[in-house]
C-alpha positions as CSV (number, residue, x, y, z in Angstrom):
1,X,-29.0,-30.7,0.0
2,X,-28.1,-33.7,2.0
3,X,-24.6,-33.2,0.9
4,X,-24.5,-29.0,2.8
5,X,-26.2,-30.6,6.0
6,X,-23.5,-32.6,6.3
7,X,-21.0,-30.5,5.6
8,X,-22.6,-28.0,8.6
9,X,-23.2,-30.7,10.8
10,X,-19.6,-31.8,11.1
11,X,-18.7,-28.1,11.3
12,X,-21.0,-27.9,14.0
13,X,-19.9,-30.8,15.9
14,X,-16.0,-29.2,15.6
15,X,-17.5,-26.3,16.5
16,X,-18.8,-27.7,19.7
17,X,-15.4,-29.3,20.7
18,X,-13.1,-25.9,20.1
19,X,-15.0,-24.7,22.9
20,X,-13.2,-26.8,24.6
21,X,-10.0,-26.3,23.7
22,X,-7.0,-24.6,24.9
23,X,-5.9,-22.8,21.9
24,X,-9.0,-21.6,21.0
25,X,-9.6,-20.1,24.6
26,X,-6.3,-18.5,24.9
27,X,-6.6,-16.9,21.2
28,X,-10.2,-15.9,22.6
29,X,-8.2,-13.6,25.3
30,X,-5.3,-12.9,23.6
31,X,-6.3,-11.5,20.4
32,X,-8.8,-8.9,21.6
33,X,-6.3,-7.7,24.0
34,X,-3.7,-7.0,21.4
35,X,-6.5,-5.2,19.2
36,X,-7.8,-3.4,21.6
37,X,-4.4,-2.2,22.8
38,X,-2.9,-1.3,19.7
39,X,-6.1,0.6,18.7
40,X,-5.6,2.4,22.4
41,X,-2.1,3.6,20.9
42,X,-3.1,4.4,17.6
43,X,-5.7,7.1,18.9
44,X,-3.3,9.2,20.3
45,X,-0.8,9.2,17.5
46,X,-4.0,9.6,15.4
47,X,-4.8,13.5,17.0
48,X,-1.1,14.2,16.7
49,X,-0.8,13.7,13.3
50,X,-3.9,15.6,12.7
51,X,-2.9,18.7,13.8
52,X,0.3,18.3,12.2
53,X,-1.3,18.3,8.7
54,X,-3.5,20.8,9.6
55,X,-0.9,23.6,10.4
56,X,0.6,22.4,7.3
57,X,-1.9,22.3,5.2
58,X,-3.0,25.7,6.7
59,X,0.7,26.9,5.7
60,X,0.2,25.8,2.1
61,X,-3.1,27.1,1.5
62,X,-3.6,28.5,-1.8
63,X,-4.8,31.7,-0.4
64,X,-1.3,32.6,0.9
65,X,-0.5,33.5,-2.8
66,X,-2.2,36.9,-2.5
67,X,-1.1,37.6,0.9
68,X,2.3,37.0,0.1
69,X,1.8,38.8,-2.6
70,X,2.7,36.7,-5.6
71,X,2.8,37.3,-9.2
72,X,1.6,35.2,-12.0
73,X,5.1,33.8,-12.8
74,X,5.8,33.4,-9.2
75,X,2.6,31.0,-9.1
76,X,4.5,28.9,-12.2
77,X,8.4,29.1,-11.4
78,X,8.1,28.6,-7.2
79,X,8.0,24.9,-5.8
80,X,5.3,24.1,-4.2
81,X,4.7,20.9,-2.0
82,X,1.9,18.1,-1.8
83,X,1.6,16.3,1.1
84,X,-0.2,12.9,1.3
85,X,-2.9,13.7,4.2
86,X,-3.0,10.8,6.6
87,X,-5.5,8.0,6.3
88,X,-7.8,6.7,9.0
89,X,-7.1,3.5,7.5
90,X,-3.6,3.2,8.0
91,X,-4.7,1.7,11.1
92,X,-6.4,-1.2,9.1
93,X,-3.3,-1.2,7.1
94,X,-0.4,1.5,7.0
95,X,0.7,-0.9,3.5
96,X,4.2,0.6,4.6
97,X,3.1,4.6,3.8
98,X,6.2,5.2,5.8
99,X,9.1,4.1,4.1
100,X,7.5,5.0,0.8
101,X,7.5,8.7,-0.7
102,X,4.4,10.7,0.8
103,X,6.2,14.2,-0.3
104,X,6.0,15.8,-3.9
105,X,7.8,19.1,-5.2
106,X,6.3,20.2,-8.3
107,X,5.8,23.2,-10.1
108,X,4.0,24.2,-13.4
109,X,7.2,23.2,-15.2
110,X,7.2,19.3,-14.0
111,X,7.1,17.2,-11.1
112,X,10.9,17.8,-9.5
113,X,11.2,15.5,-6.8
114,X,9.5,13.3,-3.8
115,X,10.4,12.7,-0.4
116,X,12.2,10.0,0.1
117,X,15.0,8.1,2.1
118,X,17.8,6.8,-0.3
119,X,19.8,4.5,2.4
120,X,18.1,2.4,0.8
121,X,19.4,2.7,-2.7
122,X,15.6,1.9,-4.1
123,X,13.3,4.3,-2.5
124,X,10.0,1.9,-2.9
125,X,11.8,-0.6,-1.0
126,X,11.7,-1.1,2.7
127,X,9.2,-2.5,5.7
128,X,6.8,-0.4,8.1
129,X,6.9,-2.0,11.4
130,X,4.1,-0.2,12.8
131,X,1.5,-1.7,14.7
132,X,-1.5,-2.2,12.6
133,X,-4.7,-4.6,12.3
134,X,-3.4,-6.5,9.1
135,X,0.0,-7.3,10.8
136,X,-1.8,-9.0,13.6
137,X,-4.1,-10.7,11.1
138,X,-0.7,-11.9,9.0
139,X,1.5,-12.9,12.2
140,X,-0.9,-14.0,14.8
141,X,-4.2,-14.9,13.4
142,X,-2.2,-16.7,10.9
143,X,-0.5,-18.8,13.6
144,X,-3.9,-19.6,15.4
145,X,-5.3,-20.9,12.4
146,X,-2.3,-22.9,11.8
147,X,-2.6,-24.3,15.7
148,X,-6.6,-24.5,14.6
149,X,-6.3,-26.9,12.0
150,X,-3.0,-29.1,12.3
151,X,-4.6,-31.8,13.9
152,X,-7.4,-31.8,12.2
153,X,-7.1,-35.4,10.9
154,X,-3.8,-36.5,12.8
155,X,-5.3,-35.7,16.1
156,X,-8.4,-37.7,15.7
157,X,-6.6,-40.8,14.1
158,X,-4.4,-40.5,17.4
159,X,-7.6,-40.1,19.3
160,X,-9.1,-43.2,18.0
161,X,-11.8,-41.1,16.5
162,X,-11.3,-40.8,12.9
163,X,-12.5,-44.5,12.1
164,X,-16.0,-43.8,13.6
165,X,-16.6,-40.4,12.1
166,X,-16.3,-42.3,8.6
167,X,-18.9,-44.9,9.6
168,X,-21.2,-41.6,9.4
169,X,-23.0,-41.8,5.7
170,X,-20.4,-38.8,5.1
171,X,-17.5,-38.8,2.5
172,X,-13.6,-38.2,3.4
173,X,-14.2,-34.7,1.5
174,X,-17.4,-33.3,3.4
175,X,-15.1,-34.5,6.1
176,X,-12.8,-32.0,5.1
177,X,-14.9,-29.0,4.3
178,X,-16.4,-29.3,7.1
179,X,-13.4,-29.1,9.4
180,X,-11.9,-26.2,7.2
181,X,-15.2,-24.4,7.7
182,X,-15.0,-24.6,11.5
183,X,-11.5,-23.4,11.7
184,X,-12.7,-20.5,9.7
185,X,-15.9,-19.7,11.3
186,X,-13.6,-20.0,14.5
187,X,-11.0,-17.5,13.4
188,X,-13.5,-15.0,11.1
189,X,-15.9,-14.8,14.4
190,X,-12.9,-13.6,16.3
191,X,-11.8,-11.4,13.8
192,X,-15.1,-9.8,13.5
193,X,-15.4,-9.7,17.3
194,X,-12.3,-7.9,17.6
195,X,-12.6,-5.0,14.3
196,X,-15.8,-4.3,16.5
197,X,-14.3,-3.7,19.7
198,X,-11.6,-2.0,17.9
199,X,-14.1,0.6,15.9
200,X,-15.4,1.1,19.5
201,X,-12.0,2.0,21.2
202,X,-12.1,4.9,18.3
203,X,-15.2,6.2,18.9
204,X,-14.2,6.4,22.8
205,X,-11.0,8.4,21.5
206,X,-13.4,10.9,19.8
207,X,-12.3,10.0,16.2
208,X,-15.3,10.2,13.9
209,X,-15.9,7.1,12.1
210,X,-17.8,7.7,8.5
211,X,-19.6,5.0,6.6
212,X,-16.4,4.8,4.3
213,X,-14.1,3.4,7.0
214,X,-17.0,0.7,8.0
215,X,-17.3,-0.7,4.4
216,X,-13.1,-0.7,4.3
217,X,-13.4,-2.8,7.5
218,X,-15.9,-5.1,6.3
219,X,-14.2,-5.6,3.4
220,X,-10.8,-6.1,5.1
221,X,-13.0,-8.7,7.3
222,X,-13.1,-10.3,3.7
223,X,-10.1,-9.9,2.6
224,X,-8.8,-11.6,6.1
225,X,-10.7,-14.5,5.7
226,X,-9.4,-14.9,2.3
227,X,-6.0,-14.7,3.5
228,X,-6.8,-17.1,6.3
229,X,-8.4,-19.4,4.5
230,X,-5.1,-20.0,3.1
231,X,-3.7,-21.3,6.2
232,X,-6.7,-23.6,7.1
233,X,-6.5,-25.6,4.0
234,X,-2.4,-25.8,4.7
235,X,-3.2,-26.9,8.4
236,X,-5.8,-29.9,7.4
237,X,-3.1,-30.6,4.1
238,X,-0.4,-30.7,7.2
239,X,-2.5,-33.2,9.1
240,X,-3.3,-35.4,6.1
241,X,0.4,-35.6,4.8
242,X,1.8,-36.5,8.7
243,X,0.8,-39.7,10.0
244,X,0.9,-37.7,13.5
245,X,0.1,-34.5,15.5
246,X,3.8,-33.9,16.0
247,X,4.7,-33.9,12.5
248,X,2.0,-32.1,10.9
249,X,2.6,-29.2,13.8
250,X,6.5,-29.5,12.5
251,X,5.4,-28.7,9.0
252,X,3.2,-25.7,10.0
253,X,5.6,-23.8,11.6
254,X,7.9,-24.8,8.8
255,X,5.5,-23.6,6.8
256,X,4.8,-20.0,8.4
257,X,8.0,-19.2,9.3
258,X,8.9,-19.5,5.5
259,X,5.7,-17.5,4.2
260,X,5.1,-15.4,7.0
261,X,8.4,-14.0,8.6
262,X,11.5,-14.9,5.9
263,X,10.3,-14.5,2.1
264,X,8.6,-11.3,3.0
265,X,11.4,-10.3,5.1
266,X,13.6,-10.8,2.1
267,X,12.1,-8.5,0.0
268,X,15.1,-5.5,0.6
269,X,17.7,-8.0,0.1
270,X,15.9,-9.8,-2.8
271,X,16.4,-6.6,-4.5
272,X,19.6,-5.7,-4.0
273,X,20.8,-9.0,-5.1
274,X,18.9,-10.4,-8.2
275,X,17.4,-7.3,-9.3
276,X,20.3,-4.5,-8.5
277,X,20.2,-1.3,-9.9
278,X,22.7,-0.6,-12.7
279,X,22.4,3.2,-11.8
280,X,22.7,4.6,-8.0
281,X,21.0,8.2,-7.1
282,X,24.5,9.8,-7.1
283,X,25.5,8.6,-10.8
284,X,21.6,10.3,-11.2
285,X,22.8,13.3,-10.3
286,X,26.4,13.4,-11.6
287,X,24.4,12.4,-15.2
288,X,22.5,15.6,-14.8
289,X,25.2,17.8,-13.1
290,X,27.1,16.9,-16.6
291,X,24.1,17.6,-19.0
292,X,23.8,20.9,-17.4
293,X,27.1,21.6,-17.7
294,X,27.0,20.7,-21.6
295,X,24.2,22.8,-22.0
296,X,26.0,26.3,-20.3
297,X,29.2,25.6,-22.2
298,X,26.8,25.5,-25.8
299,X,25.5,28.4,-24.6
300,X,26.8,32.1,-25.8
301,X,27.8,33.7,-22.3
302,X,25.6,36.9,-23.4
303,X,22.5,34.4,-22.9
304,X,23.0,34.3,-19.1
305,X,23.1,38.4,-18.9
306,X,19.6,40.1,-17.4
307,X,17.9,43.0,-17.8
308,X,15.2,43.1,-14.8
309,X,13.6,46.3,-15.9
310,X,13.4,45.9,-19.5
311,X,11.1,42.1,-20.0
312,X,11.9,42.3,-23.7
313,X,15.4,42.6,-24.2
314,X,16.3,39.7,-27.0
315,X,19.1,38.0,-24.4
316,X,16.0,36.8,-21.9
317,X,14.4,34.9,-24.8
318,X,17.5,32.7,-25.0
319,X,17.9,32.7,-21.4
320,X,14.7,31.0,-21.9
321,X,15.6,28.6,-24.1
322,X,18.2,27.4,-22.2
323,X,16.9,26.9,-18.8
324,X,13.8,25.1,-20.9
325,X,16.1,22.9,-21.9
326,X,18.1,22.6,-18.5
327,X,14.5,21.8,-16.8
328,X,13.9,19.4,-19.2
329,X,17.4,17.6,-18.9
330,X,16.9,17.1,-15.2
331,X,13.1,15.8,-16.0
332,X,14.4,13.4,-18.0
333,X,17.2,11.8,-16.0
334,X,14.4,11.5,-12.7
335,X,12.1,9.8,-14.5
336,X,14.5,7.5,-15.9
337,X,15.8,7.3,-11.8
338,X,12.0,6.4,-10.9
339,X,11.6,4.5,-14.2
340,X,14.7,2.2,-12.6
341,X,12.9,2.4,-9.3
342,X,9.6,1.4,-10.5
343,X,11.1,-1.9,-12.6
344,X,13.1,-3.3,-9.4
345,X,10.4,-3.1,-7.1
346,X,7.8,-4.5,-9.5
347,X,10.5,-6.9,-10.2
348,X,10.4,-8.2,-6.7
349,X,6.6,-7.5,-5.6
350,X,6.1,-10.6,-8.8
351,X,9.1,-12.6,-7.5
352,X,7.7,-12.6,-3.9
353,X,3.3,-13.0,-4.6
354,X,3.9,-16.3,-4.1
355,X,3.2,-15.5,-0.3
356,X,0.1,-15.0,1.0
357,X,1.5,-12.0,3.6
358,X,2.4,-10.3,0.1
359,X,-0.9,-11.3,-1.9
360,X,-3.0,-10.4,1.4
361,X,-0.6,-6.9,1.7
362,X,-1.0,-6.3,-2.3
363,X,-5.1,-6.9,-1.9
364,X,-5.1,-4.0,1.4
365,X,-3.2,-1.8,-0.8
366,X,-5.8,-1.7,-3.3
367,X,-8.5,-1.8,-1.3
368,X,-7.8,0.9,1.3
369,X,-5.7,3.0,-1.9
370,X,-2.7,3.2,0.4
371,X,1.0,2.6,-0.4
372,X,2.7,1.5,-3.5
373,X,-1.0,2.7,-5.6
374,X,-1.2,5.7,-3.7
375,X,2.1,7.0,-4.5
376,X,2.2,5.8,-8.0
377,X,-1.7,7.6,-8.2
378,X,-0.5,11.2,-6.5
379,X,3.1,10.9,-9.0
380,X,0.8,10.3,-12.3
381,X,-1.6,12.5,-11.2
382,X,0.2,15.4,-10.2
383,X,2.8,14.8,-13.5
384,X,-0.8,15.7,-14.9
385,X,-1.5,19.1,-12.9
386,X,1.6,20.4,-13.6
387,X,0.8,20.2,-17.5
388,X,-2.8,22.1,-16.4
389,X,-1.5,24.3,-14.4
390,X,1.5,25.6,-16.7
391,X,-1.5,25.8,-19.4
392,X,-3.5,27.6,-17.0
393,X,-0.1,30.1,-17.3
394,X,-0.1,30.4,-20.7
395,X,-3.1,31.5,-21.2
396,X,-3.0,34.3,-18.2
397,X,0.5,35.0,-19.4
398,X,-1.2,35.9,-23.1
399,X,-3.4,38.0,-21.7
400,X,-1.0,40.4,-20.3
401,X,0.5,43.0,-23.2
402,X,3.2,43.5,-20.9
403,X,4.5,40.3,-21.2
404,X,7.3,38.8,-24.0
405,X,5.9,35.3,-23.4
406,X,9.1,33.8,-23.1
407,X,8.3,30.9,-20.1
408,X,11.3,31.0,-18.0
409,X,11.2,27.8,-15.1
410,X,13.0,29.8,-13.1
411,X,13.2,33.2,-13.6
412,X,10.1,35.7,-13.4
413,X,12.3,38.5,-16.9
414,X,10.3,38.0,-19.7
415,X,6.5,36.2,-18.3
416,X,3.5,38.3,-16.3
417,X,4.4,40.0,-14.0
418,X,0.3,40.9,-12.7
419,X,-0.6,40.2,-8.8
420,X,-2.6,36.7,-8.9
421,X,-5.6,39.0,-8.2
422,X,-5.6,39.9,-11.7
423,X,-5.9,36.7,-13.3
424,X,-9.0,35.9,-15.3
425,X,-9.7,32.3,-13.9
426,X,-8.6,31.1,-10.6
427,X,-4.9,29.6,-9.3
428,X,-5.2,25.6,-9.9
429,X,-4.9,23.8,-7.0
430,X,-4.2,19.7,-6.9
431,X,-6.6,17.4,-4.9
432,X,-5.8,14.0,-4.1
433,X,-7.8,11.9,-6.8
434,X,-10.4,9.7,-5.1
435,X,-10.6,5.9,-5.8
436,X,-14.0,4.4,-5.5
437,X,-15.0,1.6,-3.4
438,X,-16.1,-0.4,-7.0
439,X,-12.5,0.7,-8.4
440,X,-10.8,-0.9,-5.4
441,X,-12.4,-3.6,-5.5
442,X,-11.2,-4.6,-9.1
443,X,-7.9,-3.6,-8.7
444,X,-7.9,-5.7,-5.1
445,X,-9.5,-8.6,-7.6
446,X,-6.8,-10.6,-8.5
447,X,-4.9,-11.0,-5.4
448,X,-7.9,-12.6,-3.7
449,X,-8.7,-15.1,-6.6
450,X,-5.3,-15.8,-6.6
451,X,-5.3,-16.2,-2.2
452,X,-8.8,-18.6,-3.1
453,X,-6.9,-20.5,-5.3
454,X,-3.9,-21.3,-3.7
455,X,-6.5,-22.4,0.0
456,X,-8.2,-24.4,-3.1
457,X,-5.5,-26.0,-4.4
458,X,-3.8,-27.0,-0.9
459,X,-7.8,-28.3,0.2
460,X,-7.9,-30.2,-3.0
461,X,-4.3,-31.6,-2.2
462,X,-5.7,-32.7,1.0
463,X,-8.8,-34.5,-0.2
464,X,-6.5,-36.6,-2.6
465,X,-4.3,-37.3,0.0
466,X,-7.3,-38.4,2.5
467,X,-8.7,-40.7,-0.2
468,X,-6.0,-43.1,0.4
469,X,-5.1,-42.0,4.3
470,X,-5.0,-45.1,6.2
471,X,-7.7,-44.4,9.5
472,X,-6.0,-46.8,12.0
């Protein structure tokens, strides 16, 4: 018990001084401002893509089939579009929603194709440089702690201070702890001051805040103080390793601008260069473009003949067959596109953890379900519907005597040809699958033991270092 006070009381007494200090005022000021502005900003752009994906999604309502006055086939041949809906939480974290795929083409013969920009070459890859609340917790509130904690040892051996505070019955690691705890009660208060003024600024813009968005706040409070804590326990190492305030700030910044700004910011060219793609999107495409035309040439030229008004004339069964067979040649050669995808930016996501900007980015990503899991949940998923919804064909297709039930992925000769008001059961339509909060939270799991660790490891490195630091 004695051991805790302690611990408390020096983070109290630190506590006591930050008032006083510079840094600590001018991170007071400036941090709320910048939260408080970007939140402003955010509002607007909030409405207008609200009523974007409203007349969209109003455009793509499932009750156009009937007004447009669909078939059966029509409902399983014609591309239809998903659209990711935007998140109220991108503003916690956007996890770089923009660069990735948020589009899907799909029909009840397969998933065709996703939005995406391929200037790239790797369609995963890229950065979002909008303005968000984790990239001022990774940039700036990173920095501050940094500034927070440098000095934490250096400065008061400089000060002539550090020799007294050990006559206190107090060892060099309660010492520690307890400056590391006042850096971080310093830099979590602030934080939580400035989600709060934040989540106010919203409700002032007329955006209805649920009690969904609050826990994904509190627990990217968490998650920020994890991330943080990070650079707290690198400060206090800094301090212990430099025999002065100079040196130990030196390190920092050495330190940040390598973990913050340039290994993250290598991530595209990380890719391009140690994990480069054997296969581009064209040599995709020309792949495909000559596995179709393999396919025609095997093909009897009879087979591409059509008979609209007769659905059971033998040449539309292996008209059938062949297009089957096209569809499932160009299925194959996009998954093995977004199979090659998939492996290089895995590839580089694992070369790159050893940041805490990535671990921190990976741990919002899973906790708000945005980005890299989002799109890889809507992909699987929907690959999914489209299996339920061509059965959901079939069986409506039997039903109909009318019908040769010879599926077609293309073509609407030789499947139902009934008005979707006829069908026995209603049109499928896909929903975004929902993540639970529990479900996040063990997916976000191991990038926040593995944030703990690595503040752990660098605290531990500074106690070791403190047991033999020379006080005058």
């Amino acid at each position: 018990m004695n051991r805790e006070m302690n611990i408390l009381l020096i983070a109290r007494n630190e506590w006591k001084k930050a008032w006083h200090d510079l840094r600590f005022r001018l991170a007071v000021v400036l941090l709320p401002v910048v939260f408080v502005c970007g939140t402003a900003a955010f509002v607007s752009n909030w409405h207008n893509q609200q009523e974007e994906y409203k007349a969209y999604d109003e455009s793509q309502a499932s009750h156009h089939y009937k007004e447009w006055g669909w078939s059966l086939t029509d409902v399983a041949i014609s591309t239809q579009e998903f659209r990711q809906p935007p998140r109220l939480s991108q503003l916690i974290d956007p996890c770089g929603e923009s660069r990735l795929p948020g589009s899907f083409r799909y029909s009840a013969f397969g998933l065709k194709d996703y939005y995406a920009s391929y200037s790239t070459g790797n369609p995963l890859t890229g950065q979002s440089d909008n303005f968000s609340w984790a990239f001022v917790v990774k940039v700036m509130f990173s920095f501050i702690t940094l500034l927070l904690a440098f000095n934490a040892v250096s400065g008061e051996k400089e000060r002539h201070t550090l020799g007294l505070v050990l006559t206190y019955p107090v060892s060099r690691w309660q010492v520690l702890t307890g400056k590391v705890l006042c850096v971080l009660g310093q830099v979590g208060g602030l934080l939580a001051a400035c989600i709060v003024l934040a989540i106010g600024v919203l409700l002032a813009g007329g955006i209805a805040i649920d009690g969904l968005f609050l826990w994904l706040c509190v627990g990217f409070w968490l998650l920020g103080m994890a991330y943080l804590a990070v650079f707290a326990c690198l400060g206090v190492l800094a301090s212990v390793v430099c025999r002065s305030s100079r040196g130990s700030l030196l390190l920092c910044m050495g330190c940040w601008l390598l973990l913050v700004l340039l290994l993250p910011g290598s991530k595209l060219w990380i890719g391009r260069h140690l994990y480069p793609t054997k296969v581009s999107y064209r040599q995709m495409q020309d792949s495909l473009l000559a596995d179709v035309n393999r396919l025609i040439a095997e093909t009897p030229a009879e087979a591409f003949a059509t008979d609209d008004e007769y659905p059971f004339n033998p040449i539309h069964r292996e008209r059938s067959t062949v297009l089957l067979r096209i569809n499932d040649a160009r299925l194959k050669r996009l998954e093995e596109w977004d199979g090659i995808n998939r492996k290089q930016y895995e590839r580089v996501e694992q070369l790159v953890a050893c940041s805490p900007v990535e671990l921190f980015a990976r741990a919002n990503a899973c906790w708000l379900d945005g980005g890299y899991m989002r799109f890889r949940k809507n992909e699987v998923a929907l690959e999914s519907f489209c299996h339920d919804l061509l059965e959901w064909f079939r069986k409506e297709d039997a039903q109909d005597p009318e019908s040769p039930h010879w599926l077609n992925p293309q073509e609407h000769l030789s499947t139902s040809r009934r008005p979707v008001e006829e069908a026995k059961t209603p049109v499928p339509v896909y929903q975004e699958p929902y993540v639970g909060l529990l479900q996040r939270l063990s997916n976000a799991l191991i990038p926040v033991l593995v944030l703990l660790l690595t503040g752990f490891v660098c605290l531990t490195g500074a106690w070791y270092r403190f047991k033999r630091y020379d006080v005058r």
